[in-house]
Backbone as numpy.savetxt, mean C-alpha at the origin, in Angstrom:
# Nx Ny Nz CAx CAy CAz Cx Cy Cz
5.13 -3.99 -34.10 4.82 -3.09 -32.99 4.16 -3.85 -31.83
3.11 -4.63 -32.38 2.68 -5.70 -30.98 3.67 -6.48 -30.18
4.26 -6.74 -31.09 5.64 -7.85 -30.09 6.54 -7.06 -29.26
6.83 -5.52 -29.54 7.13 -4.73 -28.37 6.33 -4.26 -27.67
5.09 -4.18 -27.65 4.38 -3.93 -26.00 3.67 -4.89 -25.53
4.06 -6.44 -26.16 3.96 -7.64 -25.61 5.74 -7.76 -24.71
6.51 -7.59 -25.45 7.60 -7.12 -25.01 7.77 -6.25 -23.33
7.23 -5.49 -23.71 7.44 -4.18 -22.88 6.59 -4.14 -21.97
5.22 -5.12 -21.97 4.43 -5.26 -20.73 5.24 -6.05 -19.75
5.74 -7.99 -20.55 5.98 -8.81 -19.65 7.09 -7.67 -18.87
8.10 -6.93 -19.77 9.46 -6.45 -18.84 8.64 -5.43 -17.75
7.57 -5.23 -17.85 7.18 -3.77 -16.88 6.40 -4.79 -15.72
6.33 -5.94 -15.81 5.38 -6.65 -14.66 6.24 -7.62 -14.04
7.32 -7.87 -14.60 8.23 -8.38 -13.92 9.00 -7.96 -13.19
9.45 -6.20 -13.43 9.79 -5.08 -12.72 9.03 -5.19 -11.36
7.87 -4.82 -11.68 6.59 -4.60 -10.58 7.20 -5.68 -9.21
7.72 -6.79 -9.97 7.02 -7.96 -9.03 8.25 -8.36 -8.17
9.53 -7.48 -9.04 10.88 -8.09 -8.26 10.88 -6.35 -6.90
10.38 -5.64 -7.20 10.76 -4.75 -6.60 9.99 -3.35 -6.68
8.71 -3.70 -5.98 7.69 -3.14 -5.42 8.39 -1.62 -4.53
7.79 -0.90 -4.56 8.50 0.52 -3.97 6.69 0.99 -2.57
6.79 0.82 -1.61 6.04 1.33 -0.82 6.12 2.49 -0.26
4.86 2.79 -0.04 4.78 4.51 0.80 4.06 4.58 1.76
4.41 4.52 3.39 3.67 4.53 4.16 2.81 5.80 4.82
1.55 5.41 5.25 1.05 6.83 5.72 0.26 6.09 6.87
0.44 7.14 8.52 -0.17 6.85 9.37 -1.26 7.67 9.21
-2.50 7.71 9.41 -3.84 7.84 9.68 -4.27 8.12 11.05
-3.54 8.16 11.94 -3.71 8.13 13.43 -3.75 6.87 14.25
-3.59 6.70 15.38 -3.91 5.65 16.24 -3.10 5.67 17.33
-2.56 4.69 17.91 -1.41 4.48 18.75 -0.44 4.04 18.08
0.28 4.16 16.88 1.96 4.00 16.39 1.94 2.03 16.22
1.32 1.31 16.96 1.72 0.02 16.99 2.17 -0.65 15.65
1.02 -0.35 14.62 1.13 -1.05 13.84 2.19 -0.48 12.84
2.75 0.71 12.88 3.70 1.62 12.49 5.39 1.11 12.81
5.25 0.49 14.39 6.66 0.02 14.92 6.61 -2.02 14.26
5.37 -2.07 13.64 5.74 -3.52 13.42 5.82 -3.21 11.94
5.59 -2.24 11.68 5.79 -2.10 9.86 7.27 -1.75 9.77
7.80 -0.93 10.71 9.09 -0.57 10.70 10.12 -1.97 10.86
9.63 -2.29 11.64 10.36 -4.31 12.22 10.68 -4.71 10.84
9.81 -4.75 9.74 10.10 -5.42 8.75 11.73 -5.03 7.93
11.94 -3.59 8.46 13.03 -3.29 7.54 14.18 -3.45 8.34
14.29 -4.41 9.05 15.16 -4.21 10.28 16.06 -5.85 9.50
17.47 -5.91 10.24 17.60 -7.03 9.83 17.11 -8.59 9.70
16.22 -8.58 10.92 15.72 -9.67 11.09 14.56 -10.17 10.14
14.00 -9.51 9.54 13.01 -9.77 8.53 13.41 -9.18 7.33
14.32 -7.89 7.11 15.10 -7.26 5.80 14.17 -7.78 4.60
12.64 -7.42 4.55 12.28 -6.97 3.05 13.33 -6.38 2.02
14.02 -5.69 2.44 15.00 -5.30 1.43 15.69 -5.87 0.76
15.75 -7.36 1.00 16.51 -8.54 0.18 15.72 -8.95 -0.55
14.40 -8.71 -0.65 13.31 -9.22 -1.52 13.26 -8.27 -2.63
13.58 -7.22 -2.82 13.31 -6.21 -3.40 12.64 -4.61 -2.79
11.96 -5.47 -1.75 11.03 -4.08 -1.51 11.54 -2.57 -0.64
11.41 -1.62 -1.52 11.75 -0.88 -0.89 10.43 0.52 -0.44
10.93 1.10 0.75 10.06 2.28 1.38 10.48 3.17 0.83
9.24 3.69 0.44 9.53 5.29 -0.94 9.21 6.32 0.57
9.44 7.90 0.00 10.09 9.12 0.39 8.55 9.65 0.16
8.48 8.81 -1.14 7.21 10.18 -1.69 5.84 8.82 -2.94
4.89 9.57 -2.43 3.94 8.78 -3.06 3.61 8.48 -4.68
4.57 9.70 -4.88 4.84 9.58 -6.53 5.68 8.46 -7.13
6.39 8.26 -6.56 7.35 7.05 -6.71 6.87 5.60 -6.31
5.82 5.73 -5.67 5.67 4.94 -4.60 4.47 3.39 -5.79
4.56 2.33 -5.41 3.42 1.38 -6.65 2.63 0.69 -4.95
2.97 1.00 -3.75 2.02 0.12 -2.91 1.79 1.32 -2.14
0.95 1.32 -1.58 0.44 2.48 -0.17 0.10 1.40 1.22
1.04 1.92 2.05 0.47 0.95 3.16 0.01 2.16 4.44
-1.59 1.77 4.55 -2.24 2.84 5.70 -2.13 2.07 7.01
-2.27 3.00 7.85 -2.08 2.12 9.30 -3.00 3.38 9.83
-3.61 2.55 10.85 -4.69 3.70 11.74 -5.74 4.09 11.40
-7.14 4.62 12.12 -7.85 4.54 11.90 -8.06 6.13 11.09
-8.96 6.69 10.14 -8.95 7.60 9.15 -9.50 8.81 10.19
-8.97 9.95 10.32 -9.40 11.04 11.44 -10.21 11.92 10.28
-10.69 13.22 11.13 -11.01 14.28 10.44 -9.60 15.08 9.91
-8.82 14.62 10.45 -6.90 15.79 10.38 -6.72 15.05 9.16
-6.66 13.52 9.07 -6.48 13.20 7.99 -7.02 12.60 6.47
-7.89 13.22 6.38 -9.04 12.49 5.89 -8.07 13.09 4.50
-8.46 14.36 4.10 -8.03 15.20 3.17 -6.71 14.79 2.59
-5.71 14.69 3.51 -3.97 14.23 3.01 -4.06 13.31 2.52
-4.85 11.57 3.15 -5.46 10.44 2.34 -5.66 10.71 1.17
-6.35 11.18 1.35 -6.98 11.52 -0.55 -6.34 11.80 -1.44
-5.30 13.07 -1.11 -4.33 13.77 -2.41 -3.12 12.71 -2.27
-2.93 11.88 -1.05 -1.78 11.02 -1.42 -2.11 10.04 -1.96
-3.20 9.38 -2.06 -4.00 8.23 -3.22 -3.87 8.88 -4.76
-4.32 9.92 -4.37 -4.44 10.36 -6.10 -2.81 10.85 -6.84
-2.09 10.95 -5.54 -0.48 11.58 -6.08 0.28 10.29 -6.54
-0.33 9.01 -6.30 0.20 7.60 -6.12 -0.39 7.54 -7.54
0.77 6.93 -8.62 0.74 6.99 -10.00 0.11 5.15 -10.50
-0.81 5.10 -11.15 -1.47 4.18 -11.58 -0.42 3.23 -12.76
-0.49 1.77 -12.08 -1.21 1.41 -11.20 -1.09 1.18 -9.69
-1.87 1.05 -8.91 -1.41 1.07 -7.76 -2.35 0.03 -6.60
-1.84 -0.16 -5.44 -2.64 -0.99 -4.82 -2.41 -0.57 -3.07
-3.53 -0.90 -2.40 -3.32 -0.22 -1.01 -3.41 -1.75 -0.10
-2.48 -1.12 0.48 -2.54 -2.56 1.66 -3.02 -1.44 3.23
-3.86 -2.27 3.63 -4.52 -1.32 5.27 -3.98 -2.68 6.41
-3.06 -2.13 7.37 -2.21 -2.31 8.22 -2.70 -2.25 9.27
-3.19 -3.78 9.84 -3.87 -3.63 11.43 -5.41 -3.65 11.36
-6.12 -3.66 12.59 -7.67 -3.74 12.65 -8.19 -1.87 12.55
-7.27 -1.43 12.85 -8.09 0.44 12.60 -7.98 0.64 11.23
-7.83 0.62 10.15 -8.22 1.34 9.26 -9.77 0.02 8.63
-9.46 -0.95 9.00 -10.51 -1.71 8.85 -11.97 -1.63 9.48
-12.02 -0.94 11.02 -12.93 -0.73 11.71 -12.91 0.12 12.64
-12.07 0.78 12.93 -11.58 1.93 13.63 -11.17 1.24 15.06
-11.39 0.11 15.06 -10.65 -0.98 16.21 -11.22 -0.07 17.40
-10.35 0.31 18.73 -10.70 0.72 19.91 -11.40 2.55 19.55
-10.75 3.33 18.38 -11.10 4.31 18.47 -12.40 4.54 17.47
-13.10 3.21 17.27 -14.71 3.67 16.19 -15.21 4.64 16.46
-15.51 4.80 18.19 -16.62 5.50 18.65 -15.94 6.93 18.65
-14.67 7.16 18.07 -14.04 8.80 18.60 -14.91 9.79 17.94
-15.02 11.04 18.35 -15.54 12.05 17.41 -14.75 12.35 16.36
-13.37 12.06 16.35 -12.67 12.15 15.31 -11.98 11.09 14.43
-12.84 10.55 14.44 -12.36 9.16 13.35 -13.98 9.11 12.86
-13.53 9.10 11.54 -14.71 9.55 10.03 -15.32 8.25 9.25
-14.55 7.08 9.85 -15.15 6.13 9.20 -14.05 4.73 8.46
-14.18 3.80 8.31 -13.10 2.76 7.89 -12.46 3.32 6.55
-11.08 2.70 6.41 -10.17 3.67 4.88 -11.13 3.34 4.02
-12.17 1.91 3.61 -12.80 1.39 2.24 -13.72 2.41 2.27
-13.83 3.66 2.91 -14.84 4.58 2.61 -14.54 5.65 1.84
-13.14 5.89 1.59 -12.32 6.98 1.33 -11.88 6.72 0.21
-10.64 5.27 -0.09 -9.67 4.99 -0.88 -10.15 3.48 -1.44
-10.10 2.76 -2.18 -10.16 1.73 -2.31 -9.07 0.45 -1.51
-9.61 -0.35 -0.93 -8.52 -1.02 -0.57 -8.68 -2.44 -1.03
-7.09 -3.04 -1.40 -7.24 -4.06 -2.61 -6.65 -5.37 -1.02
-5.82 -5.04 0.19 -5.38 -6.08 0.63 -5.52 -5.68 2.14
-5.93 -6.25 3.19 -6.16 -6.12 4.54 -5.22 -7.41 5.12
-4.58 -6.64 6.48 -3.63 -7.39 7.28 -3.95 -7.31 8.64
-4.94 -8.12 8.72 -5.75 -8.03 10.23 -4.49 -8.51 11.63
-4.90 -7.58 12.80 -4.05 -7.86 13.30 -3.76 -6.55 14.27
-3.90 -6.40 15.59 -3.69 -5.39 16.59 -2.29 -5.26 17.70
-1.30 -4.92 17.11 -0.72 -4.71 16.13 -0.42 -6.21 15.48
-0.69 -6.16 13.52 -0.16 -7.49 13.33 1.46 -7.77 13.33
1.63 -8.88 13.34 3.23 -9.47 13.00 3.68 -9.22 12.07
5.24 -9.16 12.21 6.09 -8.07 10.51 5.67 -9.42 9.65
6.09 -10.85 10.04 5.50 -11.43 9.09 4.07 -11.55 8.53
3.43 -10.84 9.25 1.90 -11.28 8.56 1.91 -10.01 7.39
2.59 -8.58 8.04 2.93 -7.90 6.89 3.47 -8.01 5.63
4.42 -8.97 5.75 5.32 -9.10 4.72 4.27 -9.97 4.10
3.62 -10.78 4.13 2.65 -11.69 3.11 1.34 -10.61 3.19
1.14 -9.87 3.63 0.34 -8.65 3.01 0.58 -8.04 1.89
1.88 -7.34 1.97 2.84 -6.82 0.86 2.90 -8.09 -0.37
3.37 -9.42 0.06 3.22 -10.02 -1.00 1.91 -10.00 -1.70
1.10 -10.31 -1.09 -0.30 -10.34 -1.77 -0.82 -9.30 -2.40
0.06 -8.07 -2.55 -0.42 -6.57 -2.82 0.50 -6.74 -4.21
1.64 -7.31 -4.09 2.74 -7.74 -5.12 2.04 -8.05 -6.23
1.53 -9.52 -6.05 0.89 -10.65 -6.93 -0.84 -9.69 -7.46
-1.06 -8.82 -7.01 -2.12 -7.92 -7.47 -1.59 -6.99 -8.35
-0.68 -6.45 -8.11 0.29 -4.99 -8.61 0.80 -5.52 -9.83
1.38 -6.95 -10.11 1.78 -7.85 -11.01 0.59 -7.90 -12.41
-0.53 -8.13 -11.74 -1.68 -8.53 -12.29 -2.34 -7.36 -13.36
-2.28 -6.23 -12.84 -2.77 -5.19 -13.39 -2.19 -4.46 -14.49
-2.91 -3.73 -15.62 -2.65 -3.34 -16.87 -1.31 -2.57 -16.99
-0.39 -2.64 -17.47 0.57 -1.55 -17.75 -0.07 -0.24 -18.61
-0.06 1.10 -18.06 -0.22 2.07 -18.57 0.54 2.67 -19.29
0.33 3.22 -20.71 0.70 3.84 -21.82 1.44 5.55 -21.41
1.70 6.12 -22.44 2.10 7.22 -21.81 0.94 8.50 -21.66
-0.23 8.20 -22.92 -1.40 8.89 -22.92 -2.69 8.48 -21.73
-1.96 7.26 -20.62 -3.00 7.10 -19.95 -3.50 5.54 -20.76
-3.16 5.46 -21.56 -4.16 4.30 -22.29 -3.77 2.92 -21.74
-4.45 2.09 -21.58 -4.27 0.23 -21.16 -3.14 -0.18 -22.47
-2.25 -1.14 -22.14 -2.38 -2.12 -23.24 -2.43 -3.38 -22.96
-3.63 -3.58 -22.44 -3.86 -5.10 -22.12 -5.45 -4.83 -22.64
């Protein structure tokens, strides 16, 4: 029985690592870092030859990529889409606003940086950053997502 969920981990982390499934969510801001996240799926950079693909829905989804700084509108949707995002999982924050609320800190409606809300495992500094600095964001969210326990069907580790 050990040699199949020694088995069945390496096959579930090697899965992970060829073909990562992302779910993006804007948070507010000005779109920038949204049109350079989009760049990536374009031919010229085509993540999609790597494996990675943009999920529909956060259930499906093993990366979360936030962009923008966290409002009062969205504070709440953050939350249930972190928790709808099936373990394990890892968040990559896209640009200098979810990191510091960049130009809009001082708004009345921006609540505070995402690490206040959600955990965040990978930051891609950058106003708006470059699709490539994204794409080695995503990798680095990869090589984390890789790293972490495969879950059982009761919830349980087997690592």
């Amino acid at each position: 029985m050990e040699t199949r969920l020694s088995l069945f981990d390496r096959l579930v982390r090697y899965a992970r690592g060829r073909s990562p499934w992302l779910f993006h969510l804007n948070c507010g801001g000005c779109n920038g870092c949204d049109i350079e996240f989009l760049a990536c799926l374009t031919p010229r950079y085509d993540v999609e030859q790597l494996g990675i693909r943009l999920e529909g829905s956060p259930r499906h989804a093993d990366i979360l990529c936030i962009s923008g700084p966290v409002t009062r509108n969205t504070q709440a949707a953050l939350q249930t889409i972190y928790a709808q995002t099936p373990a394990p999982k890892v968040v990559v924050a896209i640009g200098s606003c979810p990191a510091s609320g960049n130009v809009f800190a001082d708004s009345p409606s921006v609540v505070g940086p995402l690490e206040n809300f959600i955990p965040v495992d990978v930051y891609v500094p950058g106003c708006p950053p470059r699709p490539d600095a994204i794409i080695e964001g995503i990798a680095s969210a990869v090589l984390l997502l890789k790293a972490k326990p495969v879950r059982g069907r009761g919830g349980e580790s087997h690592d």
